[in-house]
C-alpha positions in Angstrom: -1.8 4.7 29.2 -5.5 3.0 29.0 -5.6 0.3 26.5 -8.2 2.4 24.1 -5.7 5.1 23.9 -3.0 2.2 22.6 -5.5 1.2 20.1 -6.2 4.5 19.1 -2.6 4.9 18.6 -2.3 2.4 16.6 -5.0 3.3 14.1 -2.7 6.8 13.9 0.1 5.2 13.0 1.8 6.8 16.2 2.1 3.7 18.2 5.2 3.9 20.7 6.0 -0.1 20.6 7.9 0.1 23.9 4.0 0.0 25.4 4.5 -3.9 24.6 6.7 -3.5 28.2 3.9 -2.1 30.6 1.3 -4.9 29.7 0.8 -8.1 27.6 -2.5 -6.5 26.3 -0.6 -4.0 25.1 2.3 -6.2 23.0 -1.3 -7.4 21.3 -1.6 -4.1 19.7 1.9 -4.3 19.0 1.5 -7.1 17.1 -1.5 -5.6 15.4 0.6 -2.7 13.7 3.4 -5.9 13.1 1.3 -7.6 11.2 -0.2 -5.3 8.7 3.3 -4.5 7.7 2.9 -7.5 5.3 6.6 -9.0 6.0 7.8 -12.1 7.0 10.3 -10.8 9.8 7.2 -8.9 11.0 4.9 -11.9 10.5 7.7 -14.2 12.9 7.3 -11.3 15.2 3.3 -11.7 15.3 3.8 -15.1 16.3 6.2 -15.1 19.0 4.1 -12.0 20.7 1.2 -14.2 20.3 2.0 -17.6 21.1 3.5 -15.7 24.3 -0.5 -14.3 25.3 -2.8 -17.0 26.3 -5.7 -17.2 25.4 -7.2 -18.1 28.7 -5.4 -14.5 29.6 -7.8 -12.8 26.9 -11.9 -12.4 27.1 -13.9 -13.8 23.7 -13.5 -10.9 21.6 -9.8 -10.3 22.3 -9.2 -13.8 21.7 -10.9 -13.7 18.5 -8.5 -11.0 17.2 -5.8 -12.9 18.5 -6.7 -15.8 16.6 -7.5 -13.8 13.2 -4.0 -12.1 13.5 -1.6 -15.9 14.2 -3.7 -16.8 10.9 -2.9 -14.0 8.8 0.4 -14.1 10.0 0.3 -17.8 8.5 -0.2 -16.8 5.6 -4.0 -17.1 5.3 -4.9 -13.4 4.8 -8.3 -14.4 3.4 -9.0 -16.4 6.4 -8.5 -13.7 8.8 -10.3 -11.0 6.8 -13.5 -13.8 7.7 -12.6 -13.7 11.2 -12.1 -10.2 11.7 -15.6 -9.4 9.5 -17.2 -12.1 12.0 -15.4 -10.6 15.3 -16.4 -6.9 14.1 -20.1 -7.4 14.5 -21.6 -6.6 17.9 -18.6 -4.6 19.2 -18.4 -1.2 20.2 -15.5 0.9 21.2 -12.0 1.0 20.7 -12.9 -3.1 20.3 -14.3 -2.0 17.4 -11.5 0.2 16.1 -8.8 -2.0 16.8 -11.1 -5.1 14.8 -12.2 -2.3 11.8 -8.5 -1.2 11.4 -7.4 -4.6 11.1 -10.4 -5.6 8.3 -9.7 -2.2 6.6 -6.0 -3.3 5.9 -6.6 -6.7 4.8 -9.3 -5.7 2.5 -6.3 -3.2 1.2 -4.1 -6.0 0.8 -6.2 -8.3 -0.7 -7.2 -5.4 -3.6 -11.5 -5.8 -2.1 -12.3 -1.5 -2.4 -15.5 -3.0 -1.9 -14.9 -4.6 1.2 -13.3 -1.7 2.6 -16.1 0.5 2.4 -18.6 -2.1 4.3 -15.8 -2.0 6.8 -15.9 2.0 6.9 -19.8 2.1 6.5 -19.5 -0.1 9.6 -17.6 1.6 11.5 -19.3 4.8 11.1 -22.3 3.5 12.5 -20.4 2.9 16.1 -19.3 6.0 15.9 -21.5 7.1 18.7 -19.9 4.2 20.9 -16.3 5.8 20.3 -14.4 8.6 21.9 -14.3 11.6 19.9 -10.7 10.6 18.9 -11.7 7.2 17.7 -14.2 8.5 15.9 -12.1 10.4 14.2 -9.8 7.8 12.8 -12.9 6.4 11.8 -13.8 8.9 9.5 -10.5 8.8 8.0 -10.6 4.8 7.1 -13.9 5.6 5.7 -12.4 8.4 3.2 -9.9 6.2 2.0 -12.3 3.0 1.5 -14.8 5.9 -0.3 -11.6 7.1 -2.7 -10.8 3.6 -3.6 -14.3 2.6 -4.6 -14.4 6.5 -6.9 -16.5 8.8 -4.6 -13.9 11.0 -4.9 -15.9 14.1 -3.6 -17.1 12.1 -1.0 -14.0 11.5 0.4 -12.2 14.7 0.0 -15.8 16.0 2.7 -15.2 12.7 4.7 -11.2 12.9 4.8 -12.2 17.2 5.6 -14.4 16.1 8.7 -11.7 13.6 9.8 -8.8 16.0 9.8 -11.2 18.8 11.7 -11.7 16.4 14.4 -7.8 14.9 14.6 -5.4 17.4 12.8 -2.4 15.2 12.5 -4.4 12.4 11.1 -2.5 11.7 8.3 -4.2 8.6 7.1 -7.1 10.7 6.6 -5.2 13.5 4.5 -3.4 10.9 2.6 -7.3 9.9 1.6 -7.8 13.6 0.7 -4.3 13.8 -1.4 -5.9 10.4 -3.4 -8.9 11.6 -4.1 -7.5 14.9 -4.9 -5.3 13.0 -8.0 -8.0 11.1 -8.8 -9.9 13.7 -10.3 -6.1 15.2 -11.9 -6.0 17.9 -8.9 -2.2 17.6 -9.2 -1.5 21.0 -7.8 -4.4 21.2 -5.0 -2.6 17.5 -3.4 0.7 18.9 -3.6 -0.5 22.0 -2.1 -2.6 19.9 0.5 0.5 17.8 1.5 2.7 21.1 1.8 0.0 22.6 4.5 -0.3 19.6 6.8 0.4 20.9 10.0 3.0 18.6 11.2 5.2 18.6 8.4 7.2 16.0 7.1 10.0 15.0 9.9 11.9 11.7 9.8 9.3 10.3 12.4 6.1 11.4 10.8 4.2 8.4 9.6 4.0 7.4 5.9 6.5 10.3 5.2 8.4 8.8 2.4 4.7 8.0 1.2 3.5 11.5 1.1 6.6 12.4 -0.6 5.7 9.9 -3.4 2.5 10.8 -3.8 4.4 14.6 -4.0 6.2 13.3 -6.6 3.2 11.5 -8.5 1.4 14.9 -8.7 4.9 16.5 -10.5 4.9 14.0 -13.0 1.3 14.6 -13.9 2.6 18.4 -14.3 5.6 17.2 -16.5 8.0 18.4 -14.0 10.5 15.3 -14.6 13.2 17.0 -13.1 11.7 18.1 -9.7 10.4 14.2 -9.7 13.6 12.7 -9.1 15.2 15.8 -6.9 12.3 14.5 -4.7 13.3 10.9 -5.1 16.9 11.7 -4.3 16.2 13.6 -1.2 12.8 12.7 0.4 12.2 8.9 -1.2 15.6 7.7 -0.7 15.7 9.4 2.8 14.8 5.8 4.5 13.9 5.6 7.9 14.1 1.9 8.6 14.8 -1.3 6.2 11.4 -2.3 5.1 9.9 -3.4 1.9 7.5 -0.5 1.9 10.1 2.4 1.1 11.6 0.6 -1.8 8.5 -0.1 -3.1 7.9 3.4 -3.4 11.1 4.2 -4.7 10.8 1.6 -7.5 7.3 2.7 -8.4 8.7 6.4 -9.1 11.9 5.3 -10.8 9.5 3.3 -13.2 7.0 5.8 -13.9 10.6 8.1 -14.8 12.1 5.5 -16.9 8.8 5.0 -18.7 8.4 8.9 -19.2 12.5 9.7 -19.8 13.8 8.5 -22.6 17.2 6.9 -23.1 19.0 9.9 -21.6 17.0 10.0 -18.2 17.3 6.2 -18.0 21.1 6.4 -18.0 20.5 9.1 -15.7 18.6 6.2 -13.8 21.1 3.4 -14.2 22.8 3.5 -10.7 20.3 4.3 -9.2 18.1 1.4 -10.1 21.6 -0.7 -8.4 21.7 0.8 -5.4 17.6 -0.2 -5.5 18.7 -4.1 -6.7 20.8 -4.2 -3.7 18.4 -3.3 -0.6 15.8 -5.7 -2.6 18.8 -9.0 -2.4 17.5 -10.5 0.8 14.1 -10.1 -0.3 13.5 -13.4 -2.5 14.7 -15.4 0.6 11.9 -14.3 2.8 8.8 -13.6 0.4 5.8 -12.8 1.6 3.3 -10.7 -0.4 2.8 -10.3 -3.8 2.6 -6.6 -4.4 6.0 -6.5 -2.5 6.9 -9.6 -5.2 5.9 -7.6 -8.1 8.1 -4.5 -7.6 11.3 -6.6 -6.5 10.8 -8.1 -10.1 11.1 -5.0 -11.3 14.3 -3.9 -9.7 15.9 -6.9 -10.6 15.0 -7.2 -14.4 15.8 -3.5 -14.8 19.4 -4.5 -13.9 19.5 -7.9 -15.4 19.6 -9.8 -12.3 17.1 -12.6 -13.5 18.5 -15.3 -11.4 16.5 -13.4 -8.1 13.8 -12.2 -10.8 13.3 -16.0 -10.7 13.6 -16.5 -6.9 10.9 -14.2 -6.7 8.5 -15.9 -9.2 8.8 -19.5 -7.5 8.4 -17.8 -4.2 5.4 -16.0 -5.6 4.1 -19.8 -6.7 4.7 -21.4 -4.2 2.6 -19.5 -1.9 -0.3 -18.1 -4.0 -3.0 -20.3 -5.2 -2.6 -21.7 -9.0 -5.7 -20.5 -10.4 -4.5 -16.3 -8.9 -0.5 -17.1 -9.6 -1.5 -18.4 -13.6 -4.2 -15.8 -14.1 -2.4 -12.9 -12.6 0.8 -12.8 -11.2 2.6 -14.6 -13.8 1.0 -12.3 -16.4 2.2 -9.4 -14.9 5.8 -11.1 -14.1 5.9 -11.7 -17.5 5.3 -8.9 -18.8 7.6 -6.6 -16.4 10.6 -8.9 -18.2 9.4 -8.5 -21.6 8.9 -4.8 -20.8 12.8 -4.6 -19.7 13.8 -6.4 -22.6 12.0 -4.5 -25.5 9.9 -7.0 -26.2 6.6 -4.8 -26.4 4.4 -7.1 -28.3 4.9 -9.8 -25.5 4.1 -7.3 -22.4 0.9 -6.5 -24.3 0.0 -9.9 -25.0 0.9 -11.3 -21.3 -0.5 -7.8 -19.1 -3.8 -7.2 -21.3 -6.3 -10.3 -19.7 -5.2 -9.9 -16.6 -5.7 -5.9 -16.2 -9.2 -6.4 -17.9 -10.2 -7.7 -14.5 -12.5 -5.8 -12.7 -10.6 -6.0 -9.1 -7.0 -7.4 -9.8 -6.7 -8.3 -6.2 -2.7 -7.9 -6.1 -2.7 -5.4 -3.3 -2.1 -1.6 -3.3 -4.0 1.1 -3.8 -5.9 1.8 -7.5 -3.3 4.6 -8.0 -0.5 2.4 -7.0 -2.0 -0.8 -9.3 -1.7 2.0 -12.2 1.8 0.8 -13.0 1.0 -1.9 -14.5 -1.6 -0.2 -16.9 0.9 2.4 -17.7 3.7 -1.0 -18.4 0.8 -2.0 -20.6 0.1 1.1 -22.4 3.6 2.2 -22.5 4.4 -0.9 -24.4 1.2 -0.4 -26.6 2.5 3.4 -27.6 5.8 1.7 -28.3 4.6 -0.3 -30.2 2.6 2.1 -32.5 5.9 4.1 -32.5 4.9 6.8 -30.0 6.6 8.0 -27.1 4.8 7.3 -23.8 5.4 10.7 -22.2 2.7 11.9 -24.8 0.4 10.1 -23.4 0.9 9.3 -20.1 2.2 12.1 -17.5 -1.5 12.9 -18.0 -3.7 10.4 -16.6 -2.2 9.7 -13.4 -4.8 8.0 -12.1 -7.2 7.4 -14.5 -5.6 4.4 -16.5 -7.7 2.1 -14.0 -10.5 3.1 -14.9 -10.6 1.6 -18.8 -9.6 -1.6 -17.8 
């Protein structure tokens, strides 16, 4: 297997990791798809693969990836978003690929829509350079970065030419399915995940994803109870231990327990411990705070505020004062007060930092909405009116007004 067609792999989210064994060029891609899992088992793993390759072994370019990927594995994501913005110019290829997939996702993690879509603009101009697979994948990072920044119809057309070039890219169909609840198209996603042509095995990638974003397009049709059948057999359905499928899983139990009502919260209760417990470990090995902000949740909705706190000074200790004061303790705070009734405090702590245009936590804008609808939901409370009035409606568009 050619190195292109590793990279290429890679950008699919199909890379077979046992390639790491047939050449060290290849282990660098595997340490690629490691380190945009945005964990610090995966981060130690980046290293040791890395610190293995010299970089006497590696031409320029190669060894300027390498070098952006140890430092984003250090914890400077920022940093290596530079390098990889200054590497990307003046390659073409699968080069290219490999160094726009890499800008793509740390433009995702660090919240920049805006720096996505220079990434995707970029990368559609070397198209021509690319094989028509490559291309491809191109086309689908491009769909996303034009959801994220609202050219909704402009990325359902680029996600369309994406998927008619590479049927089983399903980065580029999830692209579609975001645009598609975007504009409240709840049915058309659901119907658009239901007809991908793959399905959704065990080993397809970002299944329990798909199945969230299923489950996001119920509750904007009301259908609670469907929501959290679909929890209990597709999002709990884990396929490895990794932050990213309790994530999920927290972020739908939420949305519920916001929408419920006291009987479908009880209904929630053991659920949200079984949740608390694959989350324990978590506080010990921080390492982004997106993944920080939904372990707060688990552990406040069952009372455990001695690791709610573990993840807090984790969260400060790593994050720059100025970002941990003006937003993450804002939203900490008000995920607690939230939990503990107190509404007028979760309005008063969430409000200044969701006024800000890009709140640079990580995640999508869909998945950033669960901290408007915290907001909101408190606000509604607070005016004695029940959130499921108001929000099973605007799935997606709760980011828009802030």
């Amino acid at each position: 297997m050619t190195l292109d067609v590793v990279i290429e792999d890679l950008v699919a989210l199909r890379l077979d990791r046992t390639v790491r064994n047939a050449d060290p060029l290849h282990g660098f891609v595997v340490a690629a798809e490691a380190v945009i899992d945005m964990e610090a088992p995966r981060f130690r793993e980046v290293i040791n693969i890395l610190e293995a390759v010299s970089p006497s072994a590696l031409d320029r370019e190669y060894g300027a990836v390498r070098e952006a990927m140890l430092t984003w594995a250090r914890g400077d994501l920022l940093g290596a978003r530079e390098l990889l913005a200054t590497s990307l110019r003046g390659l073409t290829g699968a080069r290219a690929l490999l160094v726009g997939f890499l800008a793509h996702m740390a433009d995702f993690y660090l919240g920049d829509e805006e720096g996505m879509l220079k990434t995707g603009c970029d990368l559609i101009e070397l198209r021509p350079t690319m094989s028509r697979r490559a291309a491809g994948l191109s086309e689908g990072l491009f769909s996303f970065a034009l959801e994220e920044c609202g050219y909704y119809s402009e990325a359902i057309a680029s996600a369309e030419r994406a998927l008619s070039t590479n049927y089983d890219d399903v980065y580029a169909l999830h692209a579609k399915v975001h645009a598609l609840q975007s504009l409240n198209e709840n049915l058309a996603a659901m119907a658009t995940i239901s007809s991908y042509s793959n399905g959704w095995g065990p080993e397809e990638p970002m299944r329990i994803h798909m199945w969230w974003h299923y489950a996001i397009s119920l509750i904007g049709e009301g259908e609670l109870d469907r929501v959290l059948l679909c929890y209990d057999l597709e999002v709990r359905r884990k396929s490895r231990v990794c932050a990213w499928e309790d994530l999920d899983a927290v972020a739908l139990l939420w949305r519920l327990d916001l929408l419920g009502g006291e009987a479908l919260s009880k209904m929630l209760a053991p659920r949200w411990r079984m949740l608390a417990q694959a989350w324990q470990a978590y506080p010990a090995d921080s390492s982004y705070i997106f993944n920080d902000l939904h372990a707060a949740m688990t552990f406040a909705k069952v009372e455990d505020y001695c690791l709610f706190d573990k993840v807090v000074e984790s969260c400060r200790a790593r994050e720059s004062p100025d970002f941990f004061h003006s937003v993450c303790l804002p939203l900490f705070s008000g995920i607690a007060a939230f939990v503990q009734l107190d509404y007028a405090t979760a309005v008063r702590a969430m409000s200044p930092a969701l006024k800000r245009r890009q709140l640079r936590v990580g995640g999508s804008k869909l998945q950033q909405s669960i901290f408007h609808w915290t907001r909101d939901a408190a606000d509604y409370c607070l005016r004695g009116s029940k959130p499921r009035d108001h929000l099973s409606s605007h799935i997606h568009s709760l980011t828009k007004e802030s």
